[in-house]
N, C-alpha and C positions, 0 to 999 in steps of 0.2 A: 294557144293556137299559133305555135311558128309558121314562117312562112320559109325559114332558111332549109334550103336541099343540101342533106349532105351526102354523099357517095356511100351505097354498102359495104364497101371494102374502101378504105381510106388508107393511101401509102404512109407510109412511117414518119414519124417527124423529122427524121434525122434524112429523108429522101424530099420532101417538102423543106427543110429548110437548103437542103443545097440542090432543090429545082429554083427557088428563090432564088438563091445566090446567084444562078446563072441568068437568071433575069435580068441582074444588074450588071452583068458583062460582057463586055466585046461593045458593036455601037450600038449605041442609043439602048432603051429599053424597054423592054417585052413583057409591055403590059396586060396584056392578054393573060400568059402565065401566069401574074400574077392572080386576076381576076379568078384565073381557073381552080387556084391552089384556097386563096385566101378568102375568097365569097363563099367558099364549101366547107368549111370547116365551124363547127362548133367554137363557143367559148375556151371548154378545156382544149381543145386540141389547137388551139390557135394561142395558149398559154404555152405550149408545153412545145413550141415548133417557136417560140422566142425564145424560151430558156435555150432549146439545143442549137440553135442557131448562134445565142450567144456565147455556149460553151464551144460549141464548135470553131466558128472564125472569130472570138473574142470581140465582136462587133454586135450593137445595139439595134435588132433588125427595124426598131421604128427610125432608129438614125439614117439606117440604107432608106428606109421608104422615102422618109424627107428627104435627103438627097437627090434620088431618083425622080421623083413624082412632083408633080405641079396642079395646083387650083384648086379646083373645087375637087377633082379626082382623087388631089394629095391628099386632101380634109377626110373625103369619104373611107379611104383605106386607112389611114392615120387610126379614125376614131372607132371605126371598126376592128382593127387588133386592138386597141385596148382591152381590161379587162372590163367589165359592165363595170365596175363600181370606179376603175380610176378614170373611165370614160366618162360619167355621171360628175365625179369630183372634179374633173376638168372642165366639162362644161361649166358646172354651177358657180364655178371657179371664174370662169369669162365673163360669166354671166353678172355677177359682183363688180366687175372693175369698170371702168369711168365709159371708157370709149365702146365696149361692148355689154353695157348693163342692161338687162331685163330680169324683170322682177317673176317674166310668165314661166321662162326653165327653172328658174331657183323654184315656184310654186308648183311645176310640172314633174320634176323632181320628188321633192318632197310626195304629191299625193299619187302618183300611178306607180311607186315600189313600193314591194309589200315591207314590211316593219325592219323584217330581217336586213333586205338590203337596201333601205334609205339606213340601217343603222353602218352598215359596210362601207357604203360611201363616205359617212361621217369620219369612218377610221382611216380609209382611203385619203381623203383632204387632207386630215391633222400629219400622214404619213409623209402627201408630196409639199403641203403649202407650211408646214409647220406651225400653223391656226388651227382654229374651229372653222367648221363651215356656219356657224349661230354664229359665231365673232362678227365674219367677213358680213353674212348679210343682213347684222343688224349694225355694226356700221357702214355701209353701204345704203341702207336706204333709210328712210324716216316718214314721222306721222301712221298713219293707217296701215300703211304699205309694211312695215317694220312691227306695228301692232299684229297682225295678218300673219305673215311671212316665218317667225322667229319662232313662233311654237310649230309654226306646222316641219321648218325643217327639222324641230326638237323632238316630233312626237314618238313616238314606240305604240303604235295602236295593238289592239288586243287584234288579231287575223281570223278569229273562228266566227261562224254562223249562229251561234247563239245570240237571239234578239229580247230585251227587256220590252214588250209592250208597254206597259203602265208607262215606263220611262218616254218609250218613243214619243205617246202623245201628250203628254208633258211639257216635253219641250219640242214639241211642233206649235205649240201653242207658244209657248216662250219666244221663239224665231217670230212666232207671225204677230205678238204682241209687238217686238221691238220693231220687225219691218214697216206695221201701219205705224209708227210713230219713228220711221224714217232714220232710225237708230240704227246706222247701218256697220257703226266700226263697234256698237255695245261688246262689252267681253264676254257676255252670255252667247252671242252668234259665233265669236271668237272658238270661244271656251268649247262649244259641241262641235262644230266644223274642226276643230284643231286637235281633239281628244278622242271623242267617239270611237269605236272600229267603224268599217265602210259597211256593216252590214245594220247596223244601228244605225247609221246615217241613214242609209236606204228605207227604213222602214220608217223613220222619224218625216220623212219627208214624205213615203208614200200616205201617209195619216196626213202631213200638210194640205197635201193635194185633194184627200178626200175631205178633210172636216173643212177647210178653205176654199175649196172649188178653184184653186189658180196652180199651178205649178211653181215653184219658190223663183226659179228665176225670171218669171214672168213677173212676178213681183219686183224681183229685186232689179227690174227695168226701166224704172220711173225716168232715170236719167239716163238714156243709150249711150248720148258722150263720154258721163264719168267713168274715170278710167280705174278707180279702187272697185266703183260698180260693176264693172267686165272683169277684172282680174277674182272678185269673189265669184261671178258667177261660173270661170272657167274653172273655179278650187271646186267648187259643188257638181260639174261634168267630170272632171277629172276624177274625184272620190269615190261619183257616181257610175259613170259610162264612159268609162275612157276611151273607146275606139271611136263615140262621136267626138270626142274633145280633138284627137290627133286626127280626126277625120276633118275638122275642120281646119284646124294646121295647115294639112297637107294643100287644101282648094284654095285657101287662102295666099299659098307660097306659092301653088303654079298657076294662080290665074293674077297674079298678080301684071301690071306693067311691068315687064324683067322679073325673071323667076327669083322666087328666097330660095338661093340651094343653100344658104347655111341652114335653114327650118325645116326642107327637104331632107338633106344630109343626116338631118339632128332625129328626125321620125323614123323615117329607114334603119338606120343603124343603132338606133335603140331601142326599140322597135319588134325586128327581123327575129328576134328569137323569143319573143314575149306570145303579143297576139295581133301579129300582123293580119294574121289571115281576116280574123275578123273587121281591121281598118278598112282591106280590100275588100270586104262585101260593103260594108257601111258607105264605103269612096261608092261602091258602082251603083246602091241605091238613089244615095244622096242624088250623083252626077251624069247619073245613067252612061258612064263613059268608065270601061275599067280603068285602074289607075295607072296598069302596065303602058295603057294606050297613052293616058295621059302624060305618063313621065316620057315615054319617046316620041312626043310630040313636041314636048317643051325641052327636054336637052339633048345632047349629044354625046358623042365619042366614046371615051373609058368610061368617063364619067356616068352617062348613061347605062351601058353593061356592067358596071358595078352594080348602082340603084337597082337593075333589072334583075340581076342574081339574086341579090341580098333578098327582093320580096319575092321570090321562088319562080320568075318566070321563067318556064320555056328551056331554051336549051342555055339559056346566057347562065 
């Protein structure tokens, strides 16, 4: 359930790329245009309006954007033409190194793409970083975090709806063994959270909850501060119900003291073409405030009418 609007009749790439170009000439620049051209356009056709762009004026259209563009507007168009997968390798990429480390995108990463393409991104990395992306974030992080972290960006889950019962409660019982004895990095939680398909997850859990009477991450809240105990429990939303995982993201970065637009940024444009719509119902339950309200409440200018495109509002 995207939320991206794209036009019925969509002009030619080779007329998008040199409406582009005339964005970037004469004074100053016409960012509007761009918003107009580049917030509407799909994955493929936002591929294939860089190639003829670049066959065209032998120039790297993400190179004009940086050029042109500034702040968090530059970020938001930037990471929006990428392609999904070197967009993903770029983050997870940041996400790895010292002054921009979080362990929640590498994990964010890893469990809300289906098999196929967390395996995409993996070829993506090894193509721009000339690593593995397992390399970068298992030396990158260490103890629990690295126990966690390193199969899950390894894994190739099975994708189909077939559910093993016998298995499911199995090891529902196995998790909830290890959780009352506080076993919380054991490789058997490891090993199901990090393997299973998400539809085996679901049902191992939905037996959790009914032979257990708790919901697993109510359990696994003994400690609210521990931060390996929040980053498992966002891997079990994430696997589970991703549009509450990014739902809380999102409240989390605009209600913040000074908004997160890099977390903002990083939802929307990864996002936008997945199942945004569903984030947007989830944000107006949760918030009772839609989100379109809440994003042009909390930013401004380009920056704002890009965000506002990207989740399908209105005329932006």
């Amino acid at each position: 359930m995207a939320s991206l609007k794209v036009p019925e009749l969509v002009p030619s790439p080779a007329e998008d790329a040199e409406q582009l170009r005339k964005a970037f000439q004469g004074w100053g620049t016409n960012e509007a245009l761009i918003i107009s051209i580049l917030a509407h356009r799909n994955a493929a056709q936002r591929k294939i309006i860089r190639e003829t762009y670049a066959q065209t004026y032998g120039e790297d259209l993400l190179k004009d954007l940086d050029k042109e563009l500034s702040s968090d507007f530059e970020r938001a168009v930037l990471l929006w033409v990428l392609d999904p997968a070197e967009r993903d390798a770029f983050l997870a990429n940041e996400a790895t190194k010292r002054l921009t480390s979080n362990n929640w995108i590498v994990m964010e990463i890893a469990c809300t793409r289906s098999s196929h393409d967390l395996f995409v991104v993996r070829q993506a990395y090894h193509a721009r970083f000339k690593r593995s992306l397992e390399e970068d974030v298992a030396y990158h992080t260490s103890g629990d975090f690295r126990k966690l972290l390193v199969p899950l960006v390894t894994s190739f889950r099975y994708e189909g709806d077939e559910v093993n019962m016998t298995l499911a409660k199995s090891e529902a019982k196995i998790l909830h063994e290890k959780i009352s004895d506080k076993a919380y990095n054991d490789e058997e939680i490891i090993r199901i959270l990090t393997t299973r398909s998400k539809s085996q997850i679901n049902a191992t859990l939905n037996h959790y909850n009914n032979a257990f009477g708790n919901a697993i991450n109510k359990d696994l809240k003994t400690d609210p501060e521990d931060e390996y105990l929040k980053l498992l429990r966002a891997t079990i939303k994430c696997l589970t119900c991703p549009e509450k995982y990014f739902e809380k993201v999102l409240r989390l970065a605009i209600n913040k003291l000074g908004t997160d637009e890099w977390a903002l940024t990083r939802v929307v444009t990864t996002r936008a073409e997945v199942d945004m719509q569903r984030i947007k119902e989830e944000y107006h339950r949760r918030n009772s405030v839609p989100l379109e309200r809440a994003i042009d409440s909390d930013t401004s200018g380009d920056y704002e009418k890009m965000l506002l495109a990207l989740i399908g509002h209105g005329d932006a």
